[in-house]
SENU-243795 format. One line per field, with one value per residue (C-alpha): residue number from 1; residue in three letters; x, y, z negated. Coordinates in Angstrom, 3 decimals. Layout:
pos <- c(NUM; ...)
code <- c(ALA; ...)
px <- c(X; ...)
py <- c(Y; ...)
pz <- c(Z; ...)
***
This chain:
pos <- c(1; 2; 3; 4; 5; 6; 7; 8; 9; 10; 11; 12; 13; 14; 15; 16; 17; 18; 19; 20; 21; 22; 23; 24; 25; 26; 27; 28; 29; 30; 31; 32; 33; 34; 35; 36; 37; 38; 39; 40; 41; 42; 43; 44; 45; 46; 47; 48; 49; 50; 51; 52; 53; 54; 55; 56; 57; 58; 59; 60; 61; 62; 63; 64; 65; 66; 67; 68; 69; 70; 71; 72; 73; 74; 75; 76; 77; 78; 79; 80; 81; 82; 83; 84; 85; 86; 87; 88; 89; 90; 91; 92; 93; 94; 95; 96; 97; 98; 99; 100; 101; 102; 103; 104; 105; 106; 107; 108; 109; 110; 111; 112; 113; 114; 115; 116; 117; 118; 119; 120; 121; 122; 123; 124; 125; 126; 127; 128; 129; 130)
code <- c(UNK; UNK; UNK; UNK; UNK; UNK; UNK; UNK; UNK; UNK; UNK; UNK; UNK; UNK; UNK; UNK; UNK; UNK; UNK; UNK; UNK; UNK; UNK; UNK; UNK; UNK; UNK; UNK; UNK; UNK; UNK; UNK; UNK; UNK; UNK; UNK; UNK; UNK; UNK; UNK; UNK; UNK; UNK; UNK; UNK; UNK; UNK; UNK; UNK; UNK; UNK; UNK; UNK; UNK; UNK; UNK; UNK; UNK; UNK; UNK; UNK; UNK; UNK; UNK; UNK; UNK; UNK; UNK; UNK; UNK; UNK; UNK; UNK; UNK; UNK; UNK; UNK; UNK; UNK; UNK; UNK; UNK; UNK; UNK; UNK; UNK; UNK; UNK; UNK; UNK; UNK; UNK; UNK; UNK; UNK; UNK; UNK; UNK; UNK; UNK; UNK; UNK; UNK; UNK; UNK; UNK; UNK; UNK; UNK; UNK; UNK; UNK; UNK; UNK; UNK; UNK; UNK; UNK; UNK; UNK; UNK; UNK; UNK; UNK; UNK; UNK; UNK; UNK; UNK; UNK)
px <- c(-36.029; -32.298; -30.486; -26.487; -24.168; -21.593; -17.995; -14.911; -14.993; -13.506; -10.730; -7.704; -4.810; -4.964; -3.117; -3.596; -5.835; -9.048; -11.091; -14.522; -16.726; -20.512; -22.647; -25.475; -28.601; -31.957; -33.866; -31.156; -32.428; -32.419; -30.104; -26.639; -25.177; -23.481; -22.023; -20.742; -22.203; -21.226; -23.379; -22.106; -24.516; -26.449; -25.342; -27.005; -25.908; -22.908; -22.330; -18.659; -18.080; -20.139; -19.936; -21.592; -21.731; -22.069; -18.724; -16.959; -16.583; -16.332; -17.655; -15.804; -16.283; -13.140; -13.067; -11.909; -10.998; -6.974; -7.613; -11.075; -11.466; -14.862; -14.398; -16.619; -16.331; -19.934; -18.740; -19.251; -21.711; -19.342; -18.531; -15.407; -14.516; -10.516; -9.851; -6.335; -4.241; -7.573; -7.959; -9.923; -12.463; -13.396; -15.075; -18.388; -20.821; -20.208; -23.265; -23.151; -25.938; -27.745; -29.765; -30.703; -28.644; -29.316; -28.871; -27.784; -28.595; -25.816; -24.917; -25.960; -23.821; -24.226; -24.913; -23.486; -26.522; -27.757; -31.353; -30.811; -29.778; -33.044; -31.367; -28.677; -27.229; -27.149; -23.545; -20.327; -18.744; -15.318; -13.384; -9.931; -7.855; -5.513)
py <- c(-96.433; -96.626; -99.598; -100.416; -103.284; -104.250; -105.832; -106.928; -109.644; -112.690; -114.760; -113.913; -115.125; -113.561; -110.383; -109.335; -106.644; -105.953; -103.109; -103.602; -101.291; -100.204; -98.486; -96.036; -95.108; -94.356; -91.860; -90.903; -87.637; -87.363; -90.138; -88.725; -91.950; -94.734; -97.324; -100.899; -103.742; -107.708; -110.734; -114.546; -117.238; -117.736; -114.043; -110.843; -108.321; -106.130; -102.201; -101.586; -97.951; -95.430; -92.200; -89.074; -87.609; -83.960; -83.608; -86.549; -87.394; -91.037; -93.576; -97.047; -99.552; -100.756; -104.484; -103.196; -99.325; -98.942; -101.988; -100.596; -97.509; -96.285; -93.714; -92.224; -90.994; -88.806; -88.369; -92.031; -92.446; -95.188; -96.442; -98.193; -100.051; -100.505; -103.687; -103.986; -106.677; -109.366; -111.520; -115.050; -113.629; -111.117; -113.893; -112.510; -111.145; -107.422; -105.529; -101.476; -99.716; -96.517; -94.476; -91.141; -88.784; -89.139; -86.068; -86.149; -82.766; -81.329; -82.984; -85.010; -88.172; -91.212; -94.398; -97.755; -99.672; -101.906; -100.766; -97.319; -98.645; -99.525; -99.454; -102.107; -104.241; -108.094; -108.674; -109.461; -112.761; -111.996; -115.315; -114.681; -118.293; -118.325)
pz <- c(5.077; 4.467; 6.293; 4.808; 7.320; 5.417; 7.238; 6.243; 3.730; 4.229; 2.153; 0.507; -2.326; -5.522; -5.391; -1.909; -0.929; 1.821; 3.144; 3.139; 5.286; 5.011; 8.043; 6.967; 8.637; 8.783; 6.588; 4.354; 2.832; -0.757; -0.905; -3.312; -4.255; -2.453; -4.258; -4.288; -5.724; -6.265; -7.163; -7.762; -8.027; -11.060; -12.108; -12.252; -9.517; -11.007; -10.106; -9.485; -8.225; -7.006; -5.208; -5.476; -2.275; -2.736; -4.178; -3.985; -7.543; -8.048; -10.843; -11.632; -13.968; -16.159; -14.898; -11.438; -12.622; -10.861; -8.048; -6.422; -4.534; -3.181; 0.195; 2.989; 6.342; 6.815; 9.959; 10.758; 8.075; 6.395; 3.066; 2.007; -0.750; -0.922; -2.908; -4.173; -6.864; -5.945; -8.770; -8.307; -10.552; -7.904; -5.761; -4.898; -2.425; -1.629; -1.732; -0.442; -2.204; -1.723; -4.338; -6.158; -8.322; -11.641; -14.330; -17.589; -18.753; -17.605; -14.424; -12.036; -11.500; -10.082; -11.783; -11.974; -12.493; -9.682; -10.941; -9.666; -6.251; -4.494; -1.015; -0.136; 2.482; 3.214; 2.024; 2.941; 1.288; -0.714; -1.261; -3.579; -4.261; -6.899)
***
């Protein structure tokens, strides 16, 4: 079993920026992708970037592609998500996520569908005002 704690949400104007933060642990073998996640009410969860953690390579999706940027420390077993240029439309809960490598045929990659992310964390509330 794979347990994520996500930190660092909170409230912010439109254009300014936060770092949220995810712990790993537990039984994390066979798990290649980490990724982030947002859900607002009444709406189906949304995949936003993932990571693909034997090299690195990164996955966005073009509503936040240029503001978001996914990290980790393995060291501390930690996820970031850098959020820059917040819009009010960002308003969400933050999910981290944790799932399989996919492969295409040619490569394997990492997903940004919340389907393929069986693993993920309580949430951490991200509030922008315009």
């Amino acid at each position: 079993l794979v347990q994520l704690v996500e930190s660092g949400g909170g409230s912010v104007q439109a254009g300014g920026s936060l770092k949220l933060s995810c712990v790993v642990s537990g039984y994390t073998n066979g798990i290649y992708c980490m990724a982030w996640l947002r859900q607002v009410p009444g709406k189906e969860r949304e995949g936003l970037t993932s990571l693909y953690t034997d090299s690195n390579s990164t996955f966005v999706t073009d509503s936040v592609k240029g503001r978001f940027t996914i990290s980790r420390d393995s060291a501390k077993n930690a996820v970031y998500l850098q959020m820059d240029s917040l819009k009010p439309e960002d308003s969400a809960m933050y999910h981290c996520a944790a799932g399989v490598r996919l492969y295409n045929g040619q490569d394997y990659y990492c997903s940004l569908r919340p389907v393929d992310y069986p693993y993920f964390g309580q949430g951490t509330q991200v509030t922008v005002s315009s």
